[in-house]
C-alpha positions in Angstrom: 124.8 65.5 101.7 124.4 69.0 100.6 124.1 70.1 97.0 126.3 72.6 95.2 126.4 75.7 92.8 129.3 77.8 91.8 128.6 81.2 90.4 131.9 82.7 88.9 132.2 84.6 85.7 135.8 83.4 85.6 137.2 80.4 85.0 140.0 79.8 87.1 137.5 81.2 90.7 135.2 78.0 89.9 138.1 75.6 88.9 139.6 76.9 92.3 136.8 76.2 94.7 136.3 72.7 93.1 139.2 71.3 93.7 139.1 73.1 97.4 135.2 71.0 97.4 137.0 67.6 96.6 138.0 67.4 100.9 134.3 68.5 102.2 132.7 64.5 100.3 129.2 66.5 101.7 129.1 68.4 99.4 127.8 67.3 95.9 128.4 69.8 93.3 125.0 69.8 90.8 126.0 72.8 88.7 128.2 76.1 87.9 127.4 79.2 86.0 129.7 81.7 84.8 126.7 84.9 84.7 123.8 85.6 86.2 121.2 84.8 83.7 122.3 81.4 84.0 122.9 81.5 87.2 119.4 82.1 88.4 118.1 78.8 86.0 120.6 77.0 87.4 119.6 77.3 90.8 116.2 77.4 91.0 116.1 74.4 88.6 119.0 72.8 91.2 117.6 74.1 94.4 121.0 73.6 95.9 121.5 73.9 99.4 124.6 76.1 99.1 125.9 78.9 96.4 129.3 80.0 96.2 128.2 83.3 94.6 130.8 86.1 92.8 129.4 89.4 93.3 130.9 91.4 90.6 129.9 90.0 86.8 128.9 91.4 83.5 125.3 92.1 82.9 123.8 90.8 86.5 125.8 91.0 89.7 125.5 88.2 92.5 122.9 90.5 94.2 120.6 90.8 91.1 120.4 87.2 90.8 119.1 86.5 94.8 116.8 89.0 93.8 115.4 86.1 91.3 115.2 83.0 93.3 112.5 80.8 93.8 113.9 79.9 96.9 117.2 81.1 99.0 120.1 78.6 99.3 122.8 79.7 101.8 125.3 81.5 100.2 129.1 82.2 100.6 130.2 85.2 98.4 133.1 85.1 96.8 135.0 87.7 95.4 138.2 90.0 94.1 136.7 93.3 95.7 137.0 94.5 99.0 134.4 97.4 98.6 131.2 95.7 98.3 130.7 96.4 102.6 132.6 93.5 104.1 131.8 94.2 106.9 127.8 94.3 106.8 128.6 90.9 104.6 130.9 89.0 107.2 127.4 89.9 109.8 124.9 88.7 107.7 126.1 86.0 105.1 127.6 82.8 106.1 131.0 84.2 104.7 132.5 86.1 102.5 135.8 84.6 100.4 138.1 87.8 99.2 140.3 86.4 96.3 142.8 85.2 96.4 142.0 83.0 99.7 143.6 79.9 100.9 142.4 76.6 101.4 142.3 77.7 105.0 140.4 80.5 104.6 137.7 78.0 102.5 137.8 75.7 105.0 137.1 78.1 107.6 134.0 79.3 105.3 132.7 75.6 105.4 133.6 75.2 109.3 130.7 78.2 109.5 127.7 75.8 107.7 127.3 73.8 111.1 126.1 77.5 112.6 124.1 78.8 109.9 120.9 78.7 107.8 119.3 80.4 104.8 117.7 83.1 106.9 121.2 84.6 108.0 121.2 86.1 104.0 117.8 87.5 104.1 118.2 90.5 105.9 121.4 91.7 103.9 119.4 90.9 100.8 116.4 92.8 101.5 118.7 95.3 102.4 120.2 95.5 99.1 116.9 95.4 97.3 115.2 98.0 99.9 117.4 100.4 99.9 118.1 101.0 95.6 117.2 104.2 94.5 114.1 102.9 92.5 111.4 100.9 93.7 112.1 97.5 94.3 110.3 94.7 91.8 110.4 92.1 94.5 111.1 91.1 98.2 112.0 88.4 100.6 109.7 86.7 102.5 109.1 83.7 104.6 106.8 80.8 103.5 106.7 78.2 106.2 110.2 77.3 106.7 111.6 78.9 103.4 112.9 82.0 102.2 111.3 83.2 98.4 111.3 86.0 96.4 107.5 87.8 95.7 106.8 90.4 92.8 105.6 93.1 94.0 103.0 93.7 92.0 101.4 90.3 93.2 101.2 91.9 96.3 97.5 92.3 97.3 98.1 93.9 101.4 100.2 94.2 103.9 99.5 94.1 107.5 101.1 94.6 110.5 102.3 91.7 112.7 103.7 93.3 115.5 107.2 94.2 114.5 107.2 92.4 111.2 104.7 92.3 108.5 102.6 89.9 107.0 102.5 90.3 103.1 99.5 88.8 101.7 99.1 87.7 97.8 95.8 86.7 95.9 95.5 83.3 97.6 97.9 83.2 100.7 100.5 84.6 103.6 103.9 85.4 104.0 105.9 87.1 106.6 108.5 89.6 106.2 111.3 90.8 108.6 110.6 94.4 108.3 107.9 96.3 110.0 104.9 98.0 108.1 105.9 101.6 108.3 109.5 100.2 106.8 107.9 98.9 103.6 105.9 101.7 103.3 109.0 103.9 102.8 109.9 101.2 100.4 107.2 100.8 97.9 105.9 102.5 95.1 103.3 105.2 96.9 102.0 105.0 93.0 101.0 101.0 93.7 100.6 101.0 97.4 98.7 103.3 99.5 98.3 103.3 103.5 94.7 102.1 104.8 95.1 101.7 108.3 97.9 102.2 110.7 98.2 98.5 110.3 97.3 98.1 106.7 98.4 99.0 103.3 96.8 98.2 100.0 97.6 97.6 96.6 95.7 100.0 94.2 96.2 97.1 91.4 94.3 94.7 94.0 91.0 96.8 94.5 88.2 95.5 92.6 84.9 98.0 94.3 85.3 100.8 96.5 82.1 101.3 99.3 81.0 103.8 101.3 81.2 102.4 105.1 80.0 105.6 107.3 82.3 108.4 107.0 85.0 106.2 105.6 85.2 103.1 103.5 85.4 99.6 102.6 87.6 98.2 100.0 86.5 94.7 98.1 89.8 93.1 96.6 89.6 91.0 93.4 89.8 87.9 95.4 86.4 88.8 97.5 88.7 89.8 100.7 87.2 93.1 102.7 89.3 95.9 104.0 88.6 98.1 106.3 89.8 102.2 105.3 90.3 104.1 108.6 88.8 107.4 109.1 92.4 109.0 109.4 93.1 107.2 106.1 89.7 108.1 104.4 90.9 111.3 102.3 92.7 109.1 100.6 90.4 107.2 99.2 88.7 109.9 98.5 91.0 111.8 96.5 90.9 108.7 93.9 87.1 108.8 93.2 86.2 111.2 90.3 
């Protein structure tokens, strides 16, 4: 048994893919939202295990609101627009419904739940949030075998974990998809500041500063010690007065 949330702002999309859910007796629909706001409580009070998810609604779309999950359930978008890249869609979510579709057509959405998980959204959602013109508020990342979203100004570091990262908080570890220089380009260069060719920091998360040789050592609030480079060490430097 799989449980169920339908995010449509209209009526007659949700009314439509419940009575297309009455032949799939798996799935167990918990809830439905008609905007985002409610949307995102629904869901991460629900923690359902799949989201039919409209893209285009008032106030926040159906990409703000992965943004603001605890956790990521698979999702199956489902739309009236044709412009929102199908294609990048149709590669990286489990479907993507454009309205009006046929039983068939959901059917054949289902039919794809057998050969997918959670992770086949992440990296079209980190792509969305990556790639806005400001800086992003949170990311995706892996804890054990879930997908959740992490404010980025929780951050503490990032290190480099071959070609991924490993995005570290106050108290524990997380992995991300992308690889260190990537989320450099990403991040606010006013929070987040290259260490080490395998480190960045979070300004917000230095408690002391020390003098280590020519270069330096960084003590976080929560006691961890990081090493600054010598490459790296003008940095630092530039930020003492």
């Amino acid at each position: 048994m799989k449980k169920v949330v339908i995010v449509d702002d209209e009526k007659s999309g949700r009314t439509l893919i419940k009575e297309y859910l009455e032949d799939h007796k798996e799935l167990i629909l918990v809830g439905e939202a008609n905007n985002g706001v409610d949307a995102i409580k629904i869901i991460n009070k629900f923690q359902p295990d799949l989201v039919f998810m409209d893209i285009q609604m008032p106030g926040l779309t159906g990409f703000d609101v992965l943004e603001h999950l605890n956790e990521l359930p698979t999702i199956i978008f489902s739309t009236a627009y044709d412009k929102y890249a199908l294609k990048a869609f149709e590669v990286h979510a489990v479907d993507y419904l454009l309205k009006p579709y046929t039983k068939e057509r959901f059917n054949k959405a289902i039919s794809k739940l057998k050969d997918n998980s959670p992770s086949q959204i992440v990296p079209l959602v980190n792509e969305h949030i990556l790639s806005k013109d400001s800086f992003p508020d949170r990311i995706i990342v892996e804890k054990g075998t879930k997908y959740v979203t992490l404010a980025t100004e929780d951050i503490s570091y990032i290190e480099a974990y071959g070609s991924y990262s490993k995005i570290y908080d106050a108290s524990e570890g997380y992995l991300s998809n992308r690889g260190i220089s990537q989320l450099e380009e990403k991040l606010n260069p006013k929070q987040f500041m290259r260490i080490h060719r395998s480190i960045i920091v979070s300004l917000t998360a230095i408690r002391e500063v020390s003098k280590y040789g020519k270069s330096y050592i960084l003590i976080l609030k929560n006691n961890e010690k990081l090493k600054v480079s010598r490459s790296y060490a003008n940095k630092i430097k530039e930020l003492i007065l």
